[in-house]
C-alpha positions as a Markdown table, in Angstrom:
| # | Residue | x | y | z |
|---|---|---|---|---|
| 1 | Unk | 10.1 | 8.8 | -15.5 |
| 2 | Unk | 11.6 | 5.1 | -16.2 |
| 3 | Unk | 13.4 | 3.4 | -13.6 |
| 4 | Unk | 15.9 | 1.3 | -14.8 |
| 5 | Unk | 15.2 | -1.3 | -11.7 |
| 6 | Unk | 12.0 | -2.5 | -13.5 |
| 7 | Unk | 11.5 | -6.2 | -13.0 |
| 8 | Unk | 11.1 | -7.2 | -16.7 |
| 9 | Unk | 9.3 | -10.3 | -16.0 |
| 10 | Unk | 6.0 | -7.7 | -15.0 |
| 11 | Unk | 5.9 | -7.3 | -18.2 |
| 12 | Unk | 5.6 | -11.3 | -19.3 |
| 13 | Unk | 2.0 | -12.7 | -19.4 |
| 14 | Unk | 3.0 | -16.3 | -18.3 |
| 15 | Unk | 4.4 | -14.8 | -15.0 |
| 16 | Unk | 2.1 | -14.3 | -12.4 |
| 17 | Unk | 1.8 | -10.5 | -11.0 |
| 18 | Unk | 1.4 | -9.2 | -7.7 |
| 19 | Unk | -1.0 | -6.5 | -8.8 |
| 20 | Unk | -2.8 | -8.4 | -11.0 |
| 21 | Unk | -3.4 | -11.3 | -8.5 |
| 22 | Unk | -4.5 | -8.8 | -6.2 |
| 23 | Unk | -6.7 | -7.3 | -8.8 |
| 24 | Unk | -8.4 | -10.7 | -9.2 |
| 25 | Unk | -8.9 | -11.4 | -5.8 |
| 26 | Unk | -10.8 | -7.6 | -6.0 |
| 27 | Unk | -12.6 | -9.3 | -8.4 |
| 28 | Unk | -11.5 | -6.5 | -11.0 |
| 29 | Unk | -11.1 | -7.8 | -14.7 |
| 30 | Unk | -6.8 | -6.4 | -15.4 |
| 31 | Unk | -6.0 | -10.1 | -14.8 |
| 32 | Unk | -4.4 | -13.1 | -16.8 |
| 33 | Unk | -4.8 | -16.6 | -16.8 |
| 34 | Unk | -1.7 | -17.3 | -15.0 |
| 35 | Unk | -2.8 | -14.4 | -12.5 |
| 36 | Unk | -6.1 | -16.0 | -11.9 |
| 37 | Unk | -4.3 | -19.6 | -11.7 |
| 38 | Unk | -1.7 | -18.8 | -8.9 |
| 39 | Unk | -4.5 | -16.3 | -7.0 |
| 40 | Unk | -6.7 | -19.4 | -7.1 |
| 41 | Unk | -4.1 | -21.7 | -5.7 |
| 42 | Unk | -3.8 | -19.4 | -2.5 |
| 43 | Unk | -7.5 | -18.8 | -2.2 |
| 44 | Unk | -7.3 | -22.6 | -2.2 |
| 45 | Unk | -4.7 | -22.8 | 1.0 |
| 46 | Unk | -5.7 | -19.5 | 2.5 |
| 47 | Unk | -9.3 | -19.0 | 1.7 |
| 48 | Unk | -8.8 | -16.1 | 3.9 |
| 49 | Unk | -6.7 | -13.8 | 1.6 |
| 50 | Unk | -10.1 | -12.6 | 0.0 |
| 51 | Unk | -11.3 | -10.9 | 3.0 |
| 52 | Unk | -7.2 | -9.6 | 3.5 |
| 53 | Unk | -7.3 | -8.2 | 0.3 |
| 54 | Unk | -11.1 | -6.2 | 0.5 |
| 55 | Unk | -9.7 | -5.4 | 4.0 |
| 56 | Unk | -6.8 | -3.7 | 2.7 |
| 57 | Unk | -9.0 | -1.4 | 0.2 |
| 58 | Unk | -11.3 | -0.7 | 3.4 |
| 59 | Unk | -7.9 | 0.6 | 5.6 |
| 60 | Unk | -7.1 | 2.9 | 2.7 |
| 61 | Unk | -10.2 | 4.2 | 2.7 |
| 62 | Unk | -10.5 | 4.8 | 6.5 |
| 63 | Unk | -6.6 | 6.2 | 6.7 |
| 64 | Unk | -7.2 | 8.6 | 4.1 |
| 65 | Unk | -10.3 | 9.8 | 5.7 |
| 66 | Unk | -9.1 | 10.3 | 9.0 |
| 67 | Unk | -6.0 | 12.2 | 7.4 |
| 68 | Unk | -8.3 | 14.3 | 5.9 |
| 69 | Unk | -10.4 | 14.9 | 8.0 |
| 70 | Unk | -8.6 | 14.7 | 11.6 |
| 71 | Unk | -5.0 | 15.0 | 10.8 |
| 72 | Unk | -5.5 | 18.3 | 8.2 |
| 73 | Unk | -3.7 | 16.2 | 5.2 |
| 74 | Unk | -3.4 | 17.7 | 2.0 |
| 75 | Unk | -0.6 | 16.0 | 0.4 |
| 76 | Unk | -0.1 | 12.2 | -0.3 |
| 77 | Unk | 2.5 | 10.0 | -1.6 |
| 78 | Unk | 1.3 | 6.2 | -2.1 |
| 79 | Unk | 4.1 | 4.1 | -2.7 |
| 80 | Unk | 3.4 | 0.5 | -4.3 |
| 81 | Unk | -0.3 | 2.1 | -6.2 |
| 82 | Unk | -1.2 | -1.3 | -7.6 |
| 83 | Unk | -4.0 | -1.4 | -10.1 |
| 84 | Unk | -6.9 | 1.3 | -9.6 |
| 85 | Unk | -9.6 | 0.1 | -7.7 |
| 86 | Unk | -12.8 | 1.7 | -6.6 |
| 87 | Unk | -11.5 | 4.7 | -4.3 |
| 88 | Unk | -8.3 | 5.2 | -4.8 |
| 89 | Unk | -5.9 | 7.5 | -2.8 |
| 90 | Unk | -6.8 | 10.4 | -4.4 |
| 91 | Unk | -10.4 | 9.8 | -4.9 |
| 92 | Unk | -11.5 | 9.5 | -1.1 |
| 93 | Unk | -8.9 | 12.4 | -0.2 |
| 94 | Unk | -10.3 | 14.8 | -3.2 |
| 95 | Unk | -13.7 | 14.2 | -2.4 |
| 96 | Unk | -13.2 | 15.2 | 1.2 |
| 97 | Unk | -11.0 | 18.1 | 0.2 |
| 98 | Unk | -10.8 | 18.3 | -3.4 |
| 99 | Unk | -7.8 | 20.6 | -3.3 |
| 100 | Unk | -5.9 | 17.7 | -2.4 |
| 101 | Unk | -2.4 | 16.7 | -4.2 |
| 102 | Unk | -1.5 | 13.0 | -4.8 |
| 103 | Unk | 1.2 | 11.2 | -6.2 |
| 104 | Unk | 1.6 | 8.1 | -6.7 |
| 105 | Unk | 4.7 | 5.6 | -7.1 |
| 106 | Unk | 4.9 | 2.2 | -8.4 |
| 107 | Unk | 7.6 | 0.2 | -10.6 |
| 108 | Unk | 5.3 | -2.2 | -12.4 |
| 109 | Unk | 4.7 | -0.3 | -16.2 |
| 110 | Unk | 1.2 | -2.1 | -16.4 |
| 111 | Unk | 0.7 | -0.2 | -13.6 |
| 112 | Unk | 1.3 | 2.8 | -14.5 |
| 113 | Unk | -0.4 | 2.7 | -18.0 |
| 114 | Unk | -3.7 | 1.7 | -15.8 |
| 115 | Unk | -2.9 | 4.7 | -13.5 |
| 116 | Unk | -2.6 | 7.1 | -16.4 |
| 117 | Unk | -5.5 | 6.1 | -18.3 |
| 118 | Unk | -8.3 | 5.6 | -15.4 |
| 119 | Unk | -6.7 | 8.4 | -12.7 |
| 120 | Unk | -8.3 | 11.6 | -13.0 |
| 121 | Unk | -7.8 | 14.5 | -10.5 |
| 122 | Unk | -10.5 | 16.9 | -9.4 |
| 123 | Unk | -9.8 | 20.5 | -11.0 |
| 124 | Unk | -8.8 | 22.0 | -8.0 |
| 125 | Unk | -6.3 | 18.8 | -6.9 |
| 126 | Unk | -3.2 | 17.4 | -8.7 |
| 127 | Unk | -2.6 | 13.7 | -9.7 |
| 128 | Unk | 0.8 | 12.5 | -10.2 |
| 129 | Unk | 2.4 | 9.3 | -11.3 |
| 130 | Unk | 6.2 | 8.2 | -11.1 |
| 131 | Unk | 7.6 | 4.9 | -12.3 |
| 132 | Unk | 9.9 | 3.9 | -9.8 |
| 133 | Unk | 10.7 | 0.9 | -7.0 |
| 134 | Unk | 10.5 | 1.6 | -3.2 |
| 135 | Unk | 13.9 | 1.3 | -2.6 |
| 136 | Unk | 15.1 | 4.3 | -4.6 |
| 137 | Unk | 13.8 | 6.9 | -1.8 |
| 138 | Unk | 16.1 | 9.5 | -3.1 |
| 139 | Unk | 14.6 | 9.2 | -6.4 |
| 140 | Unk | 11.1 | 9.5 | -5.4 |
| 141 | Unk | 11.1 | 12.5 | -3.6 |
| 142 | Unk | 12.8 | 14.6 | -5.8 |
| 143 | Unk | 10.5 | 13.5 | -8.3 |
| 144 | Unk | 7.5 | 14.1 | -6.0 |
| 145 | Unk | 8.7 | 18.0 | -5.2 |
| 146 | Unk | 7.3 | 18.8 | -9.0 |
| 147 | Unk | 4.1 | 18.4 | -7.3 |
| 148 | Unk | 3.9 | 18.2 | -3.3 |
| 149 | Unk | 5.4 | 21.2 | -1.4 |
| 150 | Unk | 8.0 | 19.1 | 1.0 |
| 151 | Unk | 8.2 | 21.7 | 3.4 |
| 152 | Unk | 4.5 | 20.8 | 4.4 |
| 153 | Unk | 3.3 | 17.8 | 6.0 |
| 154 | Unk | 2.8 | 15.0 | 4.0 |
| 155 | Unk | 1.3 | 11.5 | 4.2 |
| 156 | Unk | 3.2 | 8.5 | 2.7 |
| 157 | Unk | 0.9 | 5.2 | 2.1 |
| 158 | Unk | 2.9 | 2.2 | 2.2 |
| 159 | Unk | 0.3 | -0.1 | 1.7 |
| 160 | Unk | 1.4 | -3.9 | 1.1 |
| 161 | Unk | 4.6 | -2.5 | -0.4 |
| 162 | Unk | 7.0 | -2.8 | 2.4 |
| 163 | Unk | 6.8 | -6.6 | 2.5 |
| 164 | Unk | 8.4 | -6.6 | -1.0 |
| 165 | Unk | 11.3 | -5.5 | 0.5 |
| 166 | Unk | 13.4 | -8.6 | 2.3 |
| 167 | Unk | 16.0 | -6.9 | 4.3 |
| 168 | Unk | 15.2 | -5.2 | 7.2 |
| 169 | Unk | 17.7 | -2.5 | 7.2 |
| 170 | Unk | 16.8 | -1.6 | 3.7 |
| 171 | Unk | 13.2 | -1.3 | 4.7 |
| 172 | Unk | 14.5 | 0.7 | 7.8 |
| 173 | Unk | 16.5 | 3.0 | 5.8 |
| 174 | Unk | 14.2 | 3.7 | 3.0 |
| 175 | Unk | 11.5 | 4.9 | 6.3 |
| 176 | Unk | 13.9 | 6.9 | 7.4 |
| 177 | Unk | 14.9 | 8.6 | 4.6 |
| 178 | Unk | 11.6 | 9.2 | 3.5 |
| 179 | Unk | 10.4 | 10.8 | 7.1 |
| 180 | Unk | 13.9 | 12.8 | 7.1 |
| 181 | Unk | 12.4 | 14.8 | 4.0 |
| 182 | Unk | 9.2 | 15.9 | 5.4 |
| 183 | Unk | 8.4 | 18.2 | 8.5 |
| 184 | Unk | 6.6 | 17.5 | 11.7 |
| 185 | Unk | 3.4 | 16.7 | 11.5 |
| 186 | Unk | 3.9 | 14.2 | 8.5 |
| 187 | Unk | 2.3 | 11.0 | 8.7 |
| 188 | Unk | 2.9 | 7.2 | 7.5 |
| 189 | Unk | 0.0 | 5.0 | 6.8 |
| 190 | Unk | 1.0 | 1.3 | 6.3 |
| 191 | Unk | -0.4 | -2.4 | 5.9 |
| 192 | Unk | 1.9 | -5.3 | 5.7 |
| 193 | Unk | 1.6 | -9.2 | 5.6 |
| 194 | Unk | 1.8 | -11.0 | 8.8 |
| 195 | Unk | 1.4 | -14.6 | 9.9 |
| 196 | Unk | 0.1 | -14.0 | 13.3 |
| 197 | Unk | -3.3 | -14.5 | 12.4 |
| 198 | Unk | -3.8 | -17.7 | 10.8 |
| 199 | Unk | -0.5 | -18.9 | 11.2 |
| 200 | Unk | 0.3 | -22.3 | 9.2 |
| 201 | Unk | -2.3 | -21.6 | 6.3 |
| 202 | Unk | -0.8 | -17.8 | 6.2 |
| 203 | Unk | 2.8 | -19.3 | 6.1 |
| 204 | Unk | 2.1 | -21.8 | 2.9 |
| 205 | Unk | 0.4 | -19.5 | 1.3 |
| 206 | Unk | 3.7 | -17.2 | 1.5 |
| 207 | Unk | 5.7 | -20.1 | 0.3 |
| 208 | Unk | 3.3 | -20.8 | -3.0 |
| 209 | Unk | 3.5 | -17.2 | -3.6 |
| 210 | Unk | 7.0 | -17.3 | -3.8 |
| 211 | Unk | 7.4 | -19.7 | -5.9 |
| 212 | Unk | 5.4 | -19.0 | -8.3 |
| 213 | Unk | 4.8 | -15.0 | -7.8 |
| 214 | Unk | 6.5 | -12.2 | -8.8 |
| 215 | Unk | 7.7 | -10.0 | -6.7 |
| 216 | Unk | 8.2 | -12.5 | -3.7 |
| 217 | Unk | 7.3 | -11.3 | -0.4 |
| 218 | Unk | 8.4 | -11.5 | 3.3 |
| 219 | Unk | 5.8 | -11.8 | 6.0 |
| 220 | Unk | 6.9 | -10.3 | 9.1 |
| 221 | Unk | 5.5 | -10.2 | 12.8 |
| 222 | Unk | 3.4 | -7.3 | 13.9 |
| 223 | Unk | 6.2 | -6.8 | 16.9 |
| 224 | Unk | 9.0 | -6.2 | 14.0 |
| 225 | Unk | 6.7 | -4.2 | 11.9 |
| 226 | Unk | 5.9 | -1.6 | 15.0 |
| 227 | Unk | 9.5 | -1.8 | 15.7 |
| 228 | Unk | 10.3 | 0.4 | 11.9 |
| 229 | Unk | 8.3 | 3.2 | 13.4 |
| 230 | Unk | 9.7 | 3.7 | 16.9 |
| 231 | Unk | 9.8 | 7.1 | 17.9 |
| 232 | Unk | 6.8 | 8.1 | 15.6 |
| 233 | Unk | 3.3 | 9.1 | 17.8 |
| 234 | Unk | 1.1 | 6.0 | 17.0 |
| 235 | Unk | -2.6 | 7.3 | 16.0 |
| 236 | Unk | -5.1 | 4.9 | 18.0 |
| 237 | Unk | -5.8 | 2.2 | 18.0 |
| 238 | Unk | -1.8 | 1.8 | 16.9 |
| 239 | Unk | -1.1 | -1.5 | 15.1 |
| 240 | Unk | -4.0 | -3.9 | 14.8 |
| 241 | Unk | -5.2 | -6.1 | 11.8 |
| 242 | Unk | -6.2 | -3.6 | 9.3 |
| 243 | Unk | -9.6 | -5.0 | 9.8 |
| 244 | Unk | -9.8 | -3.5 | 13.2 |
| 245 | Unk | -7.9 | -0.2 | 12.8 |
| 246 | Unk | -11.2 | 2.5 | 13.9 |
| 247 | Unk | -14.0 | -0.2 | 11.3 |
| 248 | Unk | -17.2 | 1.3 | 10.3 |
| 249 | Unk | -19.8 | 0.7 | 13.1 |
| 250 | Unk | -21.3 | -2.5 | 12.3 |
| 251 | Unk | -24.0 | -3.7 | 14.7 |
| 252 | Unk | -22.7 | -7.2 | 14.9 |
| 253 | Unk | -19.6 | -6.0 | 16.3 |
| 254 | Unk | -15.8 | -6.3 | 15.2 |
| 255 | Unk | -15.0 | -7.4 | 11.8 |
| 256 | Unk | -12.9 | -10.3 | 11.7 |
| 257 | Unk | -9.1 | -10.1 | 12.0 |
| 258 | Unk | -7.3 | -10.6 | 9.2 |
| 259 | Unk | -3.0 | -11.3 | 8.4 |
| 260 | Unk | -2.7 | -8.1 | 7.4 |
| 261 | Unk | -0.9 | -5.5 | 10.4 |
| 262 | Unk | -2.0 | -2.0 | 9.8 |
| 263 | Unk | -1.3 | 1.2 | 11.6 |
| 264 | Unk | -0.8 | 5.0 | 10.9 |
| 265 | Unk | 1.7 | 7.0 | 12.9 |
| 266 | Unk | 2.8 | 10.8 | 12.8 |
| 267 | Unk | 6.2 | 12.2 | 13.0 |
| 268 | Unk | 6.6 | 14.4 | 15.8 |
């Protein structure tokens, strides 16, 4: 499926990409010159953004698991994919339960050729791709219903995606619509860029990413991220820095935090 919304500059070598720059800072190799120039810059003001971005992979991880494992999840929708990685969506939730049915959403086509090419699904699962932008909710989940069963719960990874979105309504509305289309027992995983940690440094690197970076991106407080998920049952340890949401046991104690806000809530 094509969505006529695609940013055409993703496509332009000489424009820095947000899931290319992320895929450098992963130290993966689906990166260009101009990728690897702005993603230095940051690292340069926000030497921290490393750890955010191995972080964020590690909070997938974990929120998959437990919705696996604890909350009886079968069914995923990751909006916002970015490049594969090691242990993707559908990898950690297929090896735990391999009947497991994924689909994921993204509007960059790079992406999606990636996706395509390095995305297998285990025989008794279903992988799924759809080429389309977070703020046509509609659009995804009619086409997700080729492949999830909407009448059963269903987990919706929103995983440094909403902060693409500047207006708060919109990013209000497109949770809500989303949620309205599953049943109880649905949950929302989500990760999105604060300041709160490292304040000032966070902040400039914000601004060089806007303006240089494609898409630009709005870092918001962790009090106004919890405030898009009122009235959903926060899973402990409710919103922390994705670092700290339930880390590995490590036996010199928490990880850092990083300016990342994380949580995973379930509709009741």
């Amino acid at each position: 499926m094509h969505d006529q919304h695609v940013d055409k500059t993703l496509l332009q070598p000489n424009v820095p990409n947000a899931a290319r720059i992320w895929n450098y800072w992963l130290s993966g190799k689906d990166n260009l010159a101009a990728d690897r120039a702005i993603g230095d810059q940051v690292r340069t003001i926000f030497p921290g953004i490393v750890d955010l971005a191995r972080e964020h992979r590690l909070f997938l991880g974990r929120a998959v698991r437990y919705l696996v494992e604890e909350a009886g999840i079968r069914q995923f929708l990751d909006i916002g994919m970015g490049l594969p990685a090691e242990d993707n969506t559908h990898e950690v939730a297929q090896r735990l339960a391999p009947e497991s049915r994924v689909v994921y959403v993204d509007n960059d086509p790079l992406v999606l050729v990636h996706a395509r090419a390095l995305l297998t699904s285990y025989p008794e699962g279903t992988t799924d791709y759809i080429e389309a932008d977070l703020r046509q909710p509609d659009e995804i989940l009619a086409s997700a219903a080729r492949t999830l069963d909407l009448t059963r719960p269903v987990a919706f990874m929103l995983l440094g995606v909403l902060h693409f979105v500047w207006d708060d309504d919109e990013v209000q509305q497109i949770i809500d619509r989303l949620l309205k289309a599953v049943p109880s027992g649905s949950h929302v995983a989500v990760a999105h860029t604060t300041t709160a940690i490292s304040g000032g440094l966070a902040a400039k690197a914000v601004r060089v990413w806007n303006e240089t970076a494609r898409p630009k991106l709005k870092s918001r407080s962790p009090k106004r991220i919890a405030e898009f998920f009122d009235g959903l049952e926060m899973v402990e340890p409710g919103w922390v820095s994705s670092s700290r949401w339930r880390p590995d046991l490590d036996p010199f104690g928490l990880p850092a935090e990083v300016d990342q806000w994380a949580g995973v809530a379930r509709k009741p």
